[in-house]
Each structure stands twice: as C-alpha cells, then as structure tokens.
C-alpha positions in Angstrom: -14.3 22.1 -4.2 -16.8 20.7 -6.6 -18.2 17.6 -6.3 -20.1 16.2 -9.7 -22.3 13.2 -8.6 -24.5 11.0 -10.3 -28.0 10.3 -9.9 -27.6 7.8 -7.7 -24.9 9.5 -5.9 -27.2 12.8 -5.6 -30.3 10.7 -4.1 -28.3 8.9 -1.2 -26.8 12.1 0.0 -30.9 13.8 -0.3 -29.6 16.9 -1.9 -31.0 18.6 -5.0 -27.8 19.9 -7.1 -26.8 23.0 -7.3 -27.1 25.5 -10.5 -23.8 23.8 -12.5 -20.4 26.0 -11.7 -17.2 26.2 -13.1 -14.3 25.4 -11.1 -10.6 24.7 -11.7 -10.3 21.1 -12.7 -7.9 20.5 -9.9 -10.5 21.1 -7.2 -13.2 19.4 -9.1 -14.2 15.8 -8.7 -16.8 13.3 -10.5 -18.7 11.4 -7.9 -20.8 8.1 -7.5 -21.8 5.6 -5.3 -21.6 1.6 -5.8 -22.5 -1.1 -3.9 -19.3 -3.7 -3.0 -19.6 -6.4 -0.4 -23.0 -5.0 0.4 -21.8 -2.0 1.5 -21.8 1.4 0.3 -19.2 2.9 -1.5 -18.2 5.9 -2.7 -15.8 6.5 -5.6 -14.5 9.9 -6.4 -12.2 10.8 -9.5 -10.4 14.0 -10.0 -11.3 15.8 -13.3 -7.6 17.1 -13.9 -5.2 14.1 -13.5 -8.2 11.3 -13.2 -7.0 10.6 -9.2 -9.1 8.2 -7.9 -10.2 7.8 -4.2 -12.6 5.4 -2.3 -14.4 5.8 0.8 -16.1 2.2 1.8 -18.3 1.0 4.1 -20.3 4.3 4.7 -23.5 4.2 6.4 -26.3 7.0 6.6 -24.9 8.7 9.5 -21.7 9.3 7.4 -23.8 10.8 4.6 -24.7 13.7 6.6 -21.5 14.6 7.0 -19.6 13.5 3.5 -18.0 16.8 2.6 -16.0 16.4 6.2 -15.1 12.8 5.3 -14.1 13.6 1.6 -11.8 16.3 2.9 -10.6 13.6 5.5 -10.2 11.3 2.9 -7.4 13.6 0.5 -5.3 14.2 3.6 -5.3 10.3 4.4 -4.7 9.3 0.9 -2.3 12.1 -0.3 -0.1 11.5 2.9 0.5 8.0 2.2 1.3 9.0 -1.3 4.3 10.4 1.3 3.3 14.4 -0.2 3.6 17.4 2.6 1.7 18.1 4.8 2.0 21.3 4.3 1.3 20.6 0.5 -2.1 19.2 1.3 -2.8 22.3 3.4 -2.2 24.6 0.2 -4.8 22.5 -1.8 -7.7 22.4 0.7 -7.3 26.0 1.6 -7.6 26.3 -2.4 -10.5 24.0 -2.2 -12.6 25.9 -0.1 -16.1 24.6 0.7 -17.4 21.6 -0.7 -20.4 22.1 -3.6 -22.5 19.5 -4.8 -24.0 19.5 -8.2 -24.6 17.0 -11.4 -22.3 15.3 -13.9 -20.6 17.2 -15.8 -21.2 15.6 -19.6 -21.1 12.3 -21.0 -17.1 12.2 -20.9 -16.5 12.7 -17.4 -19.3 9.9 -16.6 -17.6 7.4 -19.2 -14.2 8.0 -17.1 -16.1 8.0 -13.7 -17.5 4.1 -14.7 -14.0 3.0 -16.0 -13.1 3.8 -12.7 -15.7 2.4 -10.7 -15.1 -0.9 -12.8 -11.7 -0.9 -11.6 -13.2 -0.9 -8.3 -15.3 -3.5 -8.5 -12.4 -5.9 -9.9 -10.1 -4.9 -6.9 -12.7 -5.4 -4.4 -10.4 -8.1 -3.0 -8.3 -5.6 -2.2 -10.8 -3.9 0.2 -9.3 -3.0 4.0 -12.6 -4.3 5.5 -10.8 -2.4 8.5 -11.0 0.9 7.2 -13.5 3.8 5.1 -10.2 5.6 3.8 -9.0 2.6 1.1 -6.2 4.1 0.7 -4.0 1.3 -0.5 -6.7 0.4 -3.3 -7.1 4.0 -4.1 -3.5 4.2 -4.4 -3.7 0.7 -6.8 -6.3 2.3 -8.6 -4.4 5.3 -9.7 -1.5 3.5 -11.0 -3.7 2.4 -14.2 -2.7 4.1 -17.1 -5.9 5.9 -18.5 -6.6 7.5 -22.0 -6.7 11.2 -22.1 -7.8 10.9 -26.2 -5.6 11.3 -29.7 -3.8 8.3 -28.3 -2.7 10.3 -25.4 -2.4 8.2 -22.0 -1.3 9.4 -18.5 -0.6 7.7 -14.8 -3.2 9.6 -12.8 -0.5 9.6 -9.6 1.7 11.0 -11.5 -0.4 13.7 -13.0 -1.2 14.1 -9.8 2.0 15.2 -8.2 2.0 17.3 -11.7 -0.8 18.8 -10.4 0.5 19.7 -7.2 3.9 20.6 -8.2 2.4 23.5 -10.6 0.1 24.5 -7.2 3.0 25.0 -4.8 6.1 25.5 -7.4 8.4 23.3 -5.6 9.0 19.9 -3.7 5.6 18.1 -3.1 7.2 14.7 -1.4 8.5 14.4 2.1 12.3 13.8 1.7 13.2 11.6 5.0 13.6 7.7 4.9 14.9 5.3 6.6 17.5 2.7 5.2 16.3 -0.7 6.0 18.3 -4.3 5.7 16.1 -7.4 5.9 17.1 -10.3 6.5 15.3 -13.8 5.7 16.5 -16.2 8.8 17.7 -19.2 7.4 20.7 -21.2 8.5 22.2 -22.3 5.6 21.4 -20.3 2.8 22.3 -16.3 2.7 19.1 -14.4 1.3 18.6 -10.7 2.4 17.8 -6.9 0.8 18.7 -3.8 1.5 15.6 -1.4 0.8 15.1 2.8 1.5 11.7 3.7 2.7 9.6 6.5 3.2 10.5 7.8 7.0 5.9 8.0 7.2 5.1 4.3 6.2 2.7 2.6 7.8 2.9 -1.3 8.3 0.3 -2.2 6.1 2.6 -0.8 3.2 6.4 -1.8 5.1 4.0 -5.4 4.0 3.5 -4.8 0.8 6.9 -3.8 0.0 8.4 -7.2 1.7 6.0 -8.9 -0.5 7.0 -7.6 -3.3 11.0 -7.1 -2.3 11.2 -10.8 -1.3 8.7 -11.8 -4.9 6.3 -13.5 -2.3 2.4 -13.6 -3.5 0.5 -12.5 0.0 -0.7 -16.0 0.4 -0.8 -15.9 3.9 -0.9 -14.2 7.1 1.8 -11.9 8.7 2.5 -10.1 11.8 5.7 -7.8 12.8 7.0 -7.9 16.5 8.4 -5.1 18.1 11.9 -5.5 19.7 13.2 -1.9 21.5 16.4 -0.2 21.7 20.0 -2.8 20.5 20.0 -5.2 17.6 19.6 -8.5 18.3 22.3 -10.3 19.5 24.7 -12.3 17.2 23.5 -15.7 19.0 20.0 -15.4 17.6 18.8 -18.3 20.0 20.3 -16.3 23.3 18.6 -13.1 22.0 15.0 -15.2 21.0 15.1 -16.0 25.0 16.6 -12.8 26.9 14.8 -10.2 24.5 11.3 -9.4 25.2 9.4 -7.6 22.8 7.5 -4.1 23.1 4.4 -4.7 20.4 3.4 -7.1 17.7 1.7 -5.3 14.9 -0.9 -7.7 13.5 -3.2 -7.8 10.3 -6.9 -9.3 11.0 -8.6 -7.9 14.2 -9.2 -11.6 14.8 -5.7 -12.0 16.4 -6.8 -9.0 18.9 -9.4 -11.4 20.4 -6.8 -14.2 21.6 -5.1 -13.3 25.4 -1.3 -12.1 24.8 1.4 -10.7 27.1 2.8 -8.3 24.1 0.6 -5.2 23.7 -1.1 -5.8 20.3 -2.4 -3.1 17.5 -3.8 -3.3 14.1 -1.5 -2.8 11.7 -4.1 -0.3 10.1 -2.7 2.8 9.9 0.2 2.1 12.8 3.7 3.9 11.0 7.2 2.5 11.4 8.5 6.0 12.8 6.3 5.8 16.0 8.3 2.3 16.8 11.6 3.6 16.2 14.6 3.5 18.1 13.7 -0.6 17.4 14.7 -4.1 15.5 11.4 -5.9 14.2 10.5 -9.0 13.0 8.1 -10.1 10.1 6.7 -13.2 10.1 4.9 -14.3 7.1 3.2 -17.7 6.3 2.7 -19.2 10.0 2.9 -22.5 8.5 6.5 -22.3 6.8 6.9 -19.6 9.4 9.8 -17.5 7.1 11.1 -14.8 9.4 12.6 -11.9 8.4 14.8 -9.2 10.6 14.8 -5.9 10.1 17.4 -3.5 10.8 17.6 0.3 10.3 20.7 1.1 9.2 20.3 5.0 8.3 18.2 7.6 8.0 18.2 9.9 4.9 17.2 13.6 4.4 16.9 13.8 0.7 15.2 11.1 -0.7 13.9 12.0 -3.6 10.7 9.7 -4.1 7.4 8.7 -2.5 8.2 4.7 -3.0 10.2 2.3 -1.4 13.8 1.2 -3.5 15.8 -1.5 -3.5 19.5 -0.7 -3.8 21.3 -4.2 -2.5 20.6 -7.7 -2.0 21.8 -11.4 -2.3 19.8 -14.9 -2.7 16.6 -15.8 -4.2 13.7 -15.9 -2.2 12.2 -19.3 -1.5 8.6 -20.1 -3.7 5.5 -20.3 -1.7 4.3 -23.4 0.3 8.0 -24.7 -0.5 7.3 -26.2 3.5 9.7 -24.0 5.2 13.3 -24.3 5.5 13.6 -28.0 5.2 11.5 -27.9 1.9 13.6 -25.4 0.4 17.1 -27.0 0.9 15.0 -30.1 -0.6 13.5 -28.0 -3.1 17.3 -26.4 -4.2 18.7 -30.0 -4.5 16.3 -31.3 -6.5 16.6 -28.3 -8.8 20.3 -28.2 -8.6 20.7 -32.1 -10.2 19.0 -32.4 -13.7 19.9 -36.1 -13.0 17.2 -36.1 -10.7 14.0 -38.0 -11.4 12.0 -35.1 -10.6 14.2 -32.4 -11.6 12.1 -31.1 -14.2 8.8 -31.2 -12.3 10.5 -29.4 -9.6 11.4 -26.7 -11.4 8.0 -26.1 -13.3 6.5 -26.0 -9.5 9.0 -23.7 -8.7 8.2 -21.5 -11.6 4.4 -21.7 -11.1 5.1 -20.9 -7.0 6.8 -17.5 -8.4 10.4 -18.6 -7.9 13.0 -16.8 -9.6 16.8 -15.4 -9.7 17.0 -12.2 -7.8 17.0 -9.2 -10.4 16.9 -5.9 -8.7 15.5 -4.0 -11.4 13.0 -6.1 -11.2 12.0 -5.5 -7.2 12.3 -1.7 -8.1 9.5 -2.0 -10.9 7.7 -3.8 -8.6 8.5 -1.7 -5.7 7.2 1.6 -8.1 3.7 0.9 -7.9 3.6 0.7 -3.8 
C-alpha cells in the first residue's frame, strides 16, 4: 500500500520519503495532516475512486505506529460500509506493506485539499469518542467529486466498483433485520417499517431514526435494552413488570451518573450483540418522544449496505412541538384555517421540518447512511 503524504504530513511522522513507486491506484492513497479542534488529524483519500477516511485525535505515540492504525482504520470503515469481511481481507492481503513517500503531482494534491476542506466543514460531525470517524468518513464520501471532461462519480460507490472488480462477485453482507418502529403516542397512529443491515451499530440504528422519522438530531438520545418477549399489549403493566438488560447511551457524560441498568457507549456497540430483544429510543428528554422497536424478521438476501424503508403511516411531529400535548395542539391549530393563528402555525411547522410522510423521500434520505 502506498501512502503519498504531504510535507506536513511527511514531517509529523519523521520519515524521509521513499524513492517515488508505482502502485495500482486501488492500493494507493494521498495523505495529510490537519489540525481540527486542536487535535491532529489525519485525512487519507484513495487515488482510484477518491474514498475518503479520517483518523482524529492522534497523538505522537500513535505516529509511531500509523501504518497499523491506517490498516485498522479500512477494516473499521469498510465494515460499516456493511462489505465482507472476507472482502476486506482480499484487499489488505493485496495491500501488502505500507510505503511512505511524497505527493504524487499537482492533481492528486488539489483533490487531497477538496477533501480536507470537506473535513473541516463537517468538523461538527466529529465522534470526539473515537480515532476511526467512521460516520464522517462515510459523509465524506457521499460528495459527488469531478473526475474531469465533466465527468463526476460518488466515491462510495466507485468504491464498491473497485472492490467488485477485486473479488468478481458480492462485496456487501446480505443479512438484515426487519425492524417496525413505533412512535408511542396515544392518540395519533405514527410508525415505520424499516430493513437494516444485520452489523449496525447504534450510533447509525440513530441516524437512520433521525432520518426515517425527518427529525433534525436536536437533542439527546439513548436506547434501553428490554430481553427476550415484546412488550406487553398494556404498555403501562409492561413499563412496571419489565426490567431492562442495558441502556445504550450517546455522551460518556451519562456513564458518570449511578444507574441500576448496565450502561455502554453507544460507540461502536451493534444491534446483533442485543438480539433476541425489544428496545426503546428515546430522543429529546424534554418532549421525551419514545419510540419501540420490534424485529419482525430477519433476511438473508438483502441486497444493499443501507437501511430502507418499505411501510409506514403518520407524519412525524416537528421539533420542540412540546411533546404529545403540543402536537395534538399543534394538529388542531393546523387543521382549522379559521384559526387565528393558523397560518403562523403552519410556517413554524414548516421551519421545524414538519411534513406529510413520503416514503421515497425517507429512502433518499436513508441512501446516504
């Protein structure tokens, strides 16, 4: 594997380059080193299909071992981009060892800053938790990119190209899980039914609620752990007889309160390792909307590396609507253009990213997980 680092890149790591090689452009990689959050970062981008990966947070210990973290890096990122195992094998045997040398020509830098721009703008994004970024890396490589003569390409999807031309066959994991969610309201009917990725990890099972439900990741979440039979039908019997197993939470400042459920950070944790199980996400603890999950089925030949929505009924509430009261308000007031504030309502609404379920929608959005 080649590694083509800048300056900057090639004075951090104390190495003088190498005498420039040629390798494949699938195992070669333009390299450099920024500064986000004071911390140092490294941002790598493949020279076939522009891939991007970012390793955060690295400190000088970690430089003396980068070529073990970059190759640690590709299996975490390429597995949550739900491709083999056994598919990543086959490109870092191919890899072999890691060689550092210079830039390769003017090109390849100009497409190494666009990336490391997109960095910086996403730097919101960052899992302070974590090296791997694997869900900004993901984000990252979900920008279309010019290739020249008007020519433009998704880097993931060159990518799997990529891969697919390696191994001549399959490159995704085909097992998922079929998931209904239910928002727990008592008078209004609002749920989805959603296919996942059998390997997800929390952190994304988030994302795609976000996106399924059109909320804007406002606010805080956790999911609880409940083991073995659904809930029961009298939700308020099952709240006080069922005791749950784990709560999966998202800030490491939750881990430091005292709590008689077994808590992880939701980091890396995967929905398979919980299973047989019912959970329930909580997001916003101020309008405190709960959802229930339920698996349903599991699949053996799904045929993608992203969630998809295939049923689902009721709009989602807008943010800060003030919980269930607020939205029964909120659907009156919108529901009677005699209404003194009718109108005003329903610009809020608008603004708060309220609108009519479209499935086709969700899937878009659900695409770029």
């Amino acid at each position: 594997m080649l590694i083509q680092c800048t300056k900057k890149l090639l004075t951090e790591l104390k190495l003088k380059p190498t005498p420039a090689t040629e390798e494949e452009p699938l195992f070669s990689w333009h390299a450099n080193m920024l500064t986000v959050n004071r911390r140092k970062t490294l941002v790598l981008m493949n020279d076939s299909n522009r891939y991007v990966m970012v390793l955060y947070g690295l400190k000088a210990k970690d430089f003396k071992k980068i070529d073990e973290l970059i190759v640690q890096a590709i299996r975490e990122i390429y597995k949550e981009e739900n491709i083999k195992e056994e598919v990543i094998e086959v490109f870092l045997a191919q890899s072999k060892e890691i060689t550092f040398t210079s830039t390769k020509n003017r090109q390849s830098v100009a497409r190494l800053n666009k990336a490391c721009e997109n960095v910086y703008v996403m730097e919101s994004d960052l899992d302070q938790n974590s090296m791997y970024q694997v869900a900004l890396s993901k984000q990252a490589s979900r920008l279309i990119v010019g290739k020249g003569n008007n020519e433009y390409v998704k880097p993931n999807e060159a990518l799997y190209s990529d891969l697919e031309g390696l191994t001549k066959g399959s490159i995704f994991n085909s097992e998922a899980i079929v998931l209904k969610v239910t928002l727990e309201l008592e008078n209004t009917s609002i749920w989805r039914r959603i296919v996942v990725p059998k390997h997800m990890t929390f952190p994304n099972l988030h994302t795609t609620l976000q996106r399924t439900f059109n909320w804007h990741d406002y606010h805080l979440h956790n999911f609880t752990i409940f083991a073995g039979k659904p809930f029961d039908p009298d939700r308020m019997k099952a709240k006080e007889n069922r005791k749950p197993v784990a709560r999966i939470v998202c800030d490491e400042e939750f881990l430091e309160y005292d709590s008689d459920i077994p808590e992880k950070l939701e980091t890396g944790e995967r929905i398979a390792d919980y299973l047989p199980a019912e959970i329930l996400y909580i997001y916003d603890f101020g309008d405190d909307w709960q959802h229930r999950i339920v698996v349903e089925d599991f699949i053996n030949d799904y045929d993608k590396n992203h969630p998809t929505c295939v049923a689902g009924e009721g709009n989602a509430p807008p943010e800060d609507v003030g919980g269930e009261p607020g939205y029964e308000e909120f659907l009156e007031i919108i529901k009677d253009p005699t209404y003194p504030d009718h109108q005003n309502m329903q610009r809020w609404g608008i603004s708060q990213g309220y609108e009519e379920f479209d499935i086709n929608m969700t899937n878009r959005r659900l695409k770029y997980i």
